[in-house]
N, C-alpha and C positions, 0 to 999 in steps of 0.2 A: 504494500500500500504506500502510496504518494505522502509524504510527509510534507504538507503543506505550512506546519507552523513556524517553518525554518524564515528567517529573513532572507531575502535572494535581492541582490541588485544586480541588473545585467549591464556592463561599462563597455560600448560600441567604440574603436579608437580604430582609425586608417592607419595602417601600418609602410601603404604601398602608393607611390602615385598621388600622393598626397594634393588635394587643389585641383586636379587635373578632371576635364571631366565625366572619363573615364569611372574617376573614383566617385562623382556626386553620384552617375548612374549606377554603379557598384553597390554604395551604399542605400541609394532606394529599393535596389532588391534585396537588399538585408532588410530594411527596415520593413518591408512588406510582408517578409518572412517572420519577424517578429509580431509584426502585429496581428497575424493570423495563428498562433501559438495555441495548444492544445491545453486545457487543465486552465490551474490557479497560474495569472500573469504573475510575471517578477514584481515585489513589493515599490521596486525604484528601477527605472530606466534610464544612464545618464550616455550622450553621445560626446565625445570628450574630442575638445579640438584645439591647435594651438591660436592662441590669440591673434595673430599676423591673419587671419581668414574670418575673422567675424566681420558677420558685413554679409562675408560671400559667399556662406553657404544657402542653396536656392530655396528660394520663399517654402515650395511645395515639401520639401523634405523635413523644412522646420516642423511642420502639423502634421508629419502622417504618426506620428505614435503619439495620444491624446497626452499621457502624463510625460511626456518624456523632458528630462530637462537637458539643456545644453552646456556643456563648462568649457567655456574659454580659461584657455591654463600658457603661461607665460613658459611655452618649452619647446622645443621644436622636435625631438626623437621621440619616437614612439614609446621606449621607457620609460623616459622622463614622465609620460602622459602618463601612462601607467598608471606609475608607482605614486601620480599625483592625485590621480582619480579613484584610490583604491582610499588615499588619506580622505578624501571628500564624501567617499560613499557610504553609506548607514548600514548597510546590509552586514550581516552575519558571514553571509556564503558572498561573494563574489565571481560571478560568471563575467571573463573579462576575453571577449571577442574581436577577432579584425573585423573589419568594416567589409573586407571583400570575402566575408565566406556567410553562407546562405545556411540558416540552421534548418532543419527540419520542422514539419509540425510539430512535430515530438518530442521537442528537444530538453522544453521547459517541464514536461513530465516527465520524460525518462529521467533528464538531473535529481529531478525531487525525489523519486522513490530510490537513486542510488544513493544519495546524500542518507536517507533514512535507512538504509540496509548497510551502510555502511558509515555508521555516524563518527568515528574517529577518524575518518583520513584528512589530510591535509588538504588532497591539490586533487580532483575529477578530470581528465584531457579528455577529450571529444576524441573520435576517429576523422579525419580528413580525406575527403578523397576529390578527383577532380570531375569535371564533368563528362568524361569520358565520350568523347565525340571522336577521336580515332587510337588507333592502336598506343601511337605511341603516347598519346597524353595518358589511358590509363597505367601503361609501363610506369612513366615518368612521375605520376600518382604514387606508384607502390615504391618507387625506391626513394622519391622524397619521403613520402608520410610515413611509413611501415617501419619507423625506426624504434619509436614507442610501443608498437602494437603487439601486446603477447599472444595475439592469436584466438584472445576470447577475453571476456571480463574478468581483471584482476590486476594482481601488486604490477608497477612497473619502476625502472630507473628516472625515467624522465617525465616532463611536461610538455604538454604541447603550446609550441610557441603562439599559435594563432586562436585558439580552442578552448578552454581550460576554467573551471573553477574552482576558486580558493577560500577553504577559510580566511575569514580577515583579518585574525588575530598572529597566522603565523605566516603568511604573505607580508605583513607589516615587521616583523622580526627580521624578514628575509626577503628585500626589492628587490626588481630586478636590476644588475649591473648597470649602471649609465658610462658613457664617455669611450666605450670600446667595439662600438656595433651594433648593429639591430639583431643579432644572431649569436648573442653570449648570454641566454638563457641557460645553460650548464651548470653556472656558478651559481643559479639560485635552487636547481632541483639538488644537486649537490648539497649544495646549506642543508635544503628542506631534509635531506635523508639522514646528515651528521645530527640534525634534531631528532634523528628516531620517529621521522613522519614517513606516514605511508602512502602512496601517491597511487594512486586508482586510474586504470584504462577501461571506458565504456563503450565496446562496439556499437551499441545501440545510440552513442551519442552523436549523432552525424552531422556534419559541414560540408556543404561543397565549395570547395575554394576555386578562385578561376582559374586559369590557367590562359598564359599569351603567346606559348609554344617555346622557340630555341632561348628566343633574348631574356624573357623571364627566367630558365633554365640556368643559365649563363651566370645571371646577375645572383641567383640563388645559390649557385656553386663557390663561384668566388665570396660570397659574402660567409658562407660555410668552413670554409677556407681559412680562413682570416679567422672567423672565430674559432675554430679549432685551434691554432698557433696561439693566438693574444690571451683567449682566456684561460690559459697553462702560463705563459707568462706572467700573467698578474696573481695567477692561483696557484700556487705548487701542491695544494692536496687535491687538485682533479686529480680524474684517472690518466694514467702516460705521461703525468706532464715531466716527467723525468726525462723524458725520450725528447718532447719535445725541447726542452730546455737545451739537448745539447744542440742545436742551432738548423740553420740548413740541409746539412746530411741528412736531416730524420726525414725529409721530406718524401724520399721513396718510400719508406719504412710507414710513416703514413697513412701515405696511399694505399698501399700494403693491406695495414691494415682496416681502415674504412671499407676497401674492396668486401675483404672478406666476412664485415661485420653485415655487409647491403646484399652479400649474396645468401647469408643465411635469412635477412629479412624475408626476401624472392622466398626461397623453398618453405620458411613458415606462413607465410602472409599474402601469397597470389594469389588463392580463389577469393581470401576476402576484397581484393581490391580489383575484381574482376577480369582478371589476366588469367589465360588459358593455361591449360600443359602445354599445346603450341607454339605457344607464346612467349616458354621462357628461356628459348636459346637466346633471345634478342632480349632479353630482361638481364639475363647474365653478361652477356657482352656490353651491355648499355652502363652494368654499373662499374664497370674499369673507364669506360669514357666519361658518365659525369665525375665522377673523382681525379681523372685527370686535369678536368676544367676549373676543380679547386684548387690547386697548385699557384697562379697568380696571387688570391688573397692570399694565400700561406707566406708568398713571398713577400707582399709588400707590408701584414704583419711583420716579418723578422727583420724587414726595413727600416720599422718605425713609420709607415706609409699608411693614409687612410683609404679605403675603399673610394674609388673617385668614379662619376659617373653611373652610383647606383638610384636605383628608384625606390631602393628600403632607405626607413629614415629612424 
């Protein structure tokens, strides 16, 4: 049964594309998804945006969610937003969404009765998948997303970066990283677990995120990249950051291993993300190519070099 006495705020924040309008129409299909939701709505609705856009976000999206409020926040990275809108918001639980992923009707029901079956965890991640319009988008689906996914409902290592709801007592113990990326989420599932928190994956919790094909790809790998390298730099109790510490060299080593951690994804996780038997000669060979294509950010971290030219913020 749906534990509805939970407080739930749901915090909508553009992660991608930010201003562009692209993203305004991105975010009216979330926002329509939201407002067509199954069960008890979330207690508080807040669409969090940085100050520099007030003004410009479009009349019609202001009024499609009745309660919704809007908070202009003096920041410009997606973290920043965050971890500002997590301080702003009342809610108990905090469900804290990109703007470009479409939940389900079901979403705000399914969260409530895992929230109540499993009422000690920390952190809830959705499963993400994309919209599967051709082969290689759902490929490219399962070896982005299927990193978290244990294959069914239960404990995991990680958070999903676009997805996910937090207690807000221990999300505030534990922000997310600012000033190293929009993809150094690591260092806060890491925290969450050194606190002996339990972090829960819910198949049934579903997004569809978009997908823009190669260059979105591209911009995703290298920004992975990057935060693989920088955030062992700045954290020496992640996992490998030993490895990575010692400098450039580790870089095949790496690859190496991310290869091998995306090809066990594939063999656990490709009927759920609808990729055939088929299918995964080219799911296996695909994941040596995007890991190659992380190798830039890896390098311009050990630079001391920022991500230049992405559309993550």
């Amino acid at each position: 049964m749906a534990n509805n006495s939970v407080s739930l705020s749901v915090i909508v924040v553009s992660d991608y594309a930010a201003g562009e309008e692209k993203s305004w129409e991105d975010l009216r299909r979330a926002l329509r998804a939201w407002k067509d939701q199954e069960g008890t709505p979330a207690d508080e609705f807040i669409l969090v945006e940085s100050s520099r856009f007030k003004g410009q976000i479009p009349s019609d999206v202001l009024g499609m969610i009745p309660n919704m409020a809007i908070l202009y926040l003096d920041a410009e990275s997606s973290y920043e937003l965050k971890n500002l809108a997590v301080e702003a918001a009342n809610g108990e639980w905090l469900a804290i969404v990109d703007a470009d992923c479409i939940p389900q009707r079901s979403w705000l029901r399914v969260l409530r009765a895992a929230i109540a079956e499993y009422p000690d965890v920390a952190a809830v991640s959705a499963k993400t998948l994309y919209p599967g319009r051709s082969r290689l988008e759902r490929i490219l689906g399962l070896l982005s997303r299927s990193y978290l996914d244990p294959g069914r409902r239960g404990p995991t290592r990680f958070i999903s970066g676009n997805a996910a709801c937090f207690r807000r007592e221990v999300y505030r113990r534990h922000p997310l990283p600012v000033g190293i990326g929009a993809f150094a989420s690591r260092i806060q599932s890491e925290a969450f677990l050194r606190d002996h928190a339990t972090l829960l994956f819910d198949p049934g919790l579903v997004v569809v995120h978009d997908f823009e094909g190669w260059p979105m790809e591209r911009d995703i790998r290298r920004n992975h990249g990057y935060s693989t390298v920088i955030t062992r730099l700045r954290d020496h109790r992640l996992p490998y950051a030993g490895l990575v510490r010692t400098g450039v060299i580790a870089i095949p080593f790496i690859v190496a291993g991310k290869t091998l951690d995306s090809i066990r994804d594939c063999l656990r996780c490709f009927r759920h993300y609808n990729v055939k038997v088929y299918e995964l000669p080219l799911a296996l060979a695909l994941t040596v190519v995007t890991h190659v294509l992380e190798i830039p950010g890896m390098l311009a971290a050990y630079r001391g070099q920022t991500i230049g030219g992405t559309a993550y913020r």
